[in-house]
C-alpha positions as CSV (number, residue, x, y, z in Angstrom):
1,X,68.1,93.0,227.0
2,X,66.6,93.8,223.3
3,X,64.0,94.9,221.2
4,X,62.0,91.8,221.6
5,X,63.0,90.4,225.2
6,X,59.8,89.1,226.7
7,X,58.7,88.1,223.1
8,X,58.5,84.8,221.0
9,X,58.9,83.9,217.6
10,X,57.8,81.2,215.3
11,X,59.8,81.1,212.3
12,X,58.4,78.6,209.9
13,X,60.6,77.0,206.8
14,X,63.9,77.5,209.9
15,X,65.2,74.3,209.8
16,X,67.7,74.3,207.2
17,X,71.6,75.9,207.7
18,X,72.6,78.9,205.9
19,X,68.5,79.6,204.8
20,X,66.6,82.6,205.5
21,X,65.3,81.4,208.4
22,X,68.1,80.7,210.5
23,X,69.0,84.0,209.7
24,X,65.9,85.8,210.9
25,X,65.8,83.5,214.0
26,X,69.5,84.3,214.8
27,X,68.9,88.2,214.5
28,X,65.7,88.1,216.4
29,X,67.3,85.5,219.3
30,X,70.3,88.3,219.7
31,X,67.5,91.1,220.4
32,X,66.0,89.3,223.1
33,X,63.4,86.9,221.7
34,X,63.0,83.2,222.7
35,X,62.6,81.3,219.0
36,X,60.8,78.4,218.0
37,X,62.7,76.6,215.0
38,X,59.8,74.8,212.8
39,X,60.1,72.8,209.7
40,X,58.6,70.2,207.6
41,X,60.8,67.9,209.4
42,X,60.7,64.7,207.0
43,X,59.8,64.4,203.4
44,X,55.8,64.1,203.2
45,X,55.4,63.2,199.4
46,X,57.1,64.4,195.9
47,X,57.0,68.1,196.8
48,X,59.1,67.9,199.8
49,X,62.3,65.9,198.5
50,X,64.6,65.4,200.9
51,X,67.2,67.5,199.7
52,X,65.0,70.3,200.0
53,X,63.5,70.5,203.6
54,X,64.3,71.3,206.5
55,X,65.0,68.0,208.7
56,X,63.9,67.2,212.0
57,X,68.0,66.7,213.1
58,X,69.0,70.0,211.4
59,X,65.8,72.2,212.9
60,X,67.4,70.3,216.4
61,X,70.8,71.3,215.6
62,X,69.8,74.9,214.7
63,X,67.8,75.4,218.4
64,X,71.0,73.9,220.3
65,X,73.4,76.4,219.0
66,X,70.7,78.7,220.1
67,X,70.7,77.6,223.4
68,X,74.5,77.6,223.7
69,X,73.9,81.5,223.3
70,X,71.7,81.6,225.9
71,X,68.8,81.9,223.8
72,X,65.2,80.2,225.1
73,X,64.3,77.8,221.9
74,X,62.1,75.0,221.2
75,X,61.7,73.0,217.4
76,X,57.9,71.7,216.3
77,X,57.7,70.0,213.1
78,X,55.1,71.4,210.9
79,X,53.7,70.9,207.2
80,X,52.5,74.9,206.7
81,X,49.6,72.5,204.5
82,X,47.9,71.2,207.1
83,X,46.0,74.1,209.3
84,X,45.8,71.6,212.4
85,X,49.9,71.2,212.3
86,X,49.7,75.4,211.8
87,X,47.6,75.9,214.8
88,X,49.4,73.2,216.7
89,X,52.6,75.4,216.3
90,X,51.1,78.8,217.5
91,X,50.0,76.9,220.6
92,X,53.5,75.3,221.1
93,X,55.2,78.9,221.1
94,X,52.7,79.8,224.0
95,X,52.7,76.2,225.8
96,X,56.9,76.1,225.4
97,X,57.8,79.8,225.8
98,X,54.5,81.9,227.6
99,X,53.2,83.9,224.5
100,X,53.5,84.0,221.0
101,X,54.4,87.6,219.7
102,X,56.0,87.2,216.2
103,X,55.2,85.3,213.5
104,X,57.3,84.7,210.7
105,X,56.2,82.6,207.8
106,X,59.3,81.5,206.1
107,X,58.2,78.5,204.2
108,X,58.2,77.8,200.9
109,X,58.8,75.7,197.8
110,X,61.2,77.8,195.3
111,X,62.7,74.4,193.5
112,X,59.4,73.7,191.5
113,X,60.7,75.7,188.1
114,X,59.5,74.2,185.1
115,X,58.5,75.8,181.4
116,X,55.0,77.0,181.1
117,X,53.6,74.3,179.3
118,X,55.0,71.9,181.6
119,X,53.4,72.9,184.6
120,X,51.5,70.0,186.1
121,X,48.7,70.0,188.5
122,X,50.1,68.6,191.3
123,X,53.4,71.4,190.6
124,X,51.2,74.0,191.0
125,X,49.1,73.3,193.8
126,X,52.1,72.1,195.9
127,X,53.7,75.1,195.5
128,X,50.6,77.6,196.1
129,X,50.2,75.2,198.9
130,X,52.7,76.0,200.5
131,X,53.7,79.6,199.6
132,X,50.3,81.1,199.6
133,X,48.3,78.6,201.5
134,X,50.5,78.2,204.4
135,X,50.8,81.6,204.5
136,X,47.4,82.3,205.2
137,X,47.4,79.4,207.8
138,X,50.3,80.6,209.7
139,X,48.5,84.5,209.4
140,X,45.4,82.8,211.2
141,X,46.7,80.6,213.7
142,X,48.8,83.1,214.9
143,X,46.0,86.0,214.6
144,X,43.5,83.5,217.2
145,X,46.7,83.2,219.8
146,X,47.3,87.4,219.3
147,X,43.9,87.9,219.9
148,X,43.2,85.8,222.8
149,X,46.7,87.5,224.7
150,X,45.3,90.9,223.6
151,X,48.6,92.0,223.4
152,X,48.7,92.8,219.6
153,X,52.1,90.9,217.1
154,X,53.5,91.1,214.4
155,X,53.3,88.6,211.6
156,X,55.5,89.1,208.7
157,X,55.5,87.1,205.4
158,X,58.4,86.5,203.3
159,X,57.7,87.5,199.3
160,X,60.2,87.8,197.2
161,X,61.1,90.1,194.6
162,X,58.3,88.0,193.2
163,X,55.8,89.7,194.6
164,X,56.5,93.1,192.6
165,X,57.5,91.1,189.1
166,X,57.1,88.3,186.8
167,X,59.8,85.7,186.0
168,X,60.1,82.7,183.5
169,X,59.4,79.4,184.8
170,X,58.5,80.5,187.9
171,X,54.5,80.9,187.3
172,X,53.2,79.2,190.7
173,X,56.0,81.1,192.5
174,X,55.4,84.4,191.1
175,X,51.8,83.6,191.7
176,X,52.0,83.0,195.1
177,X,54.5,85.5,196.2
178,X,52.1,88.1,194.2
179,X,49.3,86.5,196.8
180,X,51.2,87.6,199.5
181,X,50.7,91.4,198.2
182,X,46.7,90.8,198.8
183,X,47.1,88.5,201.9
184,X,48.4,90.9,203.7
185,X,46.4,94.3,202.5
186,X,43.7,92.8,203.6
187,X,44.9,91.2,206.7
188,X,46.3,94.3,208.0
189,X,42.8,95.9,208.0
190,X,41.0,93.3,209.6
191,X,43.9,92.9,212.4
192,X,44.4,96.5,213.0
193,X,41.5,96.8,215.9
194,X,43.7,93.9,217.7
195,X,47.2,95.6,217.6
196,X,48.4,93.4,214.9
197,X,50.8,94.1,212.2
198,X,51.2,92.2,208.9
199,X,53.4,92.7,206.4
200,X,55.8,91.3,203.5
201,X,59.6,91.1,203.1
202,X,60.7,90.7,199.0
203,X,64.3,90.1,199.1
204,X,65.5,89.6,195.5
205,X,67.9,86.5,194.8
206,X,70.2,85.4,198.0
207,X,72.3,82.1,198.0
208,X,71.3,79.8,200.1
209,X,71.1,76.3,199.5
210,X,67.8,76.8,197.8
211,X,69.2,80.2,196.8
212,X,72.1,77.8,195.2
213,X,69.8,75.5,193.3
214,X,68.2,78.3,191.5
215,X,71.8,79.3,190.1
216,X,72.7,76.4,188.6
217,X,68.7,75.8,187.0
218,X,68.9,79.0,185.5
219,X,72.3,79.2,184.5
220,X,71.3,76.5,182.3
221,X,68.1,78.3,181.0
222,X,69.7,81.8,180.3
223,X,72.8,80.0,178.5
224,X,75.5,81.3,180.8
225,X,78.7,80.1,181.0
226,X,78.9,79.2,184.1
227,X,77.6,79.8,187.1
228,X,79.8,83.0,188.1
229,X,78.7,84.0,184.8
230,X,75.4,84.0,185.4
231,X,75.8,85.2,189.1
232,X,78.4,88.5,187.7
233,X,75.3,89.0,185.3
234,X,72.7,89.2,188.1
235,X,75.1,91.4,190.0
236,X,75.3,93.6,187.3
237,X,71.6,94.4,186.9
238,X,71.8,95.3,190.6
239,X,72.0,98.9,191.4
240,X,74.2,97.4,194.6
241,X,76.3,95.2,192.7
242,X,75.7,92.0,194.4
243,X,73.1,89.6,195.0
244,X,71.3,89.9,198.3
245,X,72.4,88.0,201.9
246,X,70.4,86.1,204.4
247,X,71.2,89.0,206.9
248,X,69.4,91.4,204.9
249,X,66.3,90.0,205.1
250,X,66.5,89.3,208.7
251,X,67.7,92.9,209.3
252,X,64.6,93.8,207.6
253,X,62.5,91.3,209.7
254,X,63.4,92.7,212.9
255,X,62.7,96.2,212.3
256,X,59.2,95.2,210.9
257,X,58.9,93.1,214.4
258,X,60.2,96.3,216.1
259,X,58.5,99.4,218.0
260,X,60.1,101.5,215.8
261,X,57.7,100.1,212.5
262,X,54.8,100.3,215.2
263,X,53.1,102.8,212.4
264,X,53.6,100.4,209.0
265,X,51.7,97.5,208.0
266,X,50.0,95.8,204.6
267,X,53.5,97.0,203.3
268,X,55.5,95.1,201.0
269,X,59.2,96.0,201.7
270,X,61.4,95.4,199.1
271,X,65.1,94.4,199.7
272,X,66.7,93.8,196.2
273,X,69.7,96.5,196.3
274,X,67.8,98.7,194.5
275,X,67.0,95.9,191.7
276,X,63.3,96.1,192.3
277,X,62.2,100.3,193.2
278,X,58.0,99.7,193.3
């Protein structure tokens, strides 16, 4: 027994190894929660590389190690873009598991990182697409399903650090992740009557295999040395001394999910180590 037994989640951008989401699906699984493991699944077009998504035979992979915990879990492929693919995931989580009770959108593109002036089009609206977009999908598919249970949920959104401040060649991400902020202010009023939460994780920088990308691309824009030069600097700067971890966030996750935060929503919590204090 947990926090969240009887409950389900959807965790959206989960199907990668070492990534937020498995993380956040892994601590809400071990409190209880049956888990549906969604992703992109294949590349779509130029915005979702390969090397950057979460693959149908990793999101699998992921939900079987669940399952050899004893954990109820299901995958469903979903492109956050399209608000028929959002929808049909809510209803998968009710059809699969009996209710839908969380909802965690995960997704996003943080690989897009160009100079200003070299923004294109298509860059910008694939990653507000996805980020800010899908966000709002996944808040509104998973509102209808709340609504109709009458049970109330939670839906959380994972910012960034983002959200709260502005960084080079990250326009569309900052952009979006700033959306978030709004998104869920005004969410949270509208969903209050129905017993809904919403509200937004910013964790600063943590390493995963996106978190890696982003270290060597700006390694090579802020002329470290190396790497571990650029990763001791970032430490530095942090009143905790280290970059952030996967299990931060999801920490932070489950007690936004939990009883316990029954009293807090359109909140934007920050988990930086102290790096980011509004």
């Amino acid at each position: 027994m947990g926090r969240f037994s009887g409950q389900t989640a959807v965790i959206t951008g989960s199907g990668r190894r070492k990534g937020l989401g498995e993380a956040i699906a892994l601590k809400l699984a071990g409190e209880g929660a049956a888990i549906v493991i969604s992703d992109i699944g294949a590349t779509r077009d130029a915005a979702t590389p390969e090397a950057m998504i979460g693959a149908t035979d990793e999101m699998e992979a992921i939900a079987a190690d669940l399952r050899a915990l004893g954990v109820a879990a299901s995958t469903c492929a979903c492109d956050v873009r399209d608000p028929a693919q959002v929808q049909a995931l809510a209803n998968h989580a009710v059809n699969m598991h009996g209710s839908l009770d969380i909802w965690v959108n995960n997704a996003g593109i943080g690989y897009i990182m160009k100079p200003l002036l070299e923004v294109s089009p298509e860059d910008w609206n694939a990653v507000i697409g996805v980020n800010l977009t899908g966000a709002f999908f996944g808040l509104q598919a998973a509102a209808r399903v709340m609504a109709r249970q009458g049970t109330g949920g939670r839906i959380i959104n994972i910012a960034s650090q983002a959200a709260k401040s502005g960084f080079p060649h990250a326009q569309a991400y900052t952009s979006s992740k700033h959306g978030l902020v709004g998104l869920a202010r005004s969410a949270a009023i509208e969903l209050r009557p129905l017993g809904i939460t919403v509200n937004n994780v910013c964790p600063n920088h943590v390493t995963t295999g996106l978190g890696a990308w982003q270290n060597e691309y700006f390694a090579k824009v802020t002329g470290a040395d190396s790497v571990d030069d650029y990763l001791k600097k970032m430490a530095a700067r942090i009143p905790m001394q280290r970059p952030g971890l996967p299990e931060d966030t999801a920490n932070a996750v489950a007690f936004l999910c939990s009883q316990e935060a029954a009293y807090i929503t359109a909140e934007s919590l920050n988990v930086s180590g102290g790096e980011e204090p509004h």
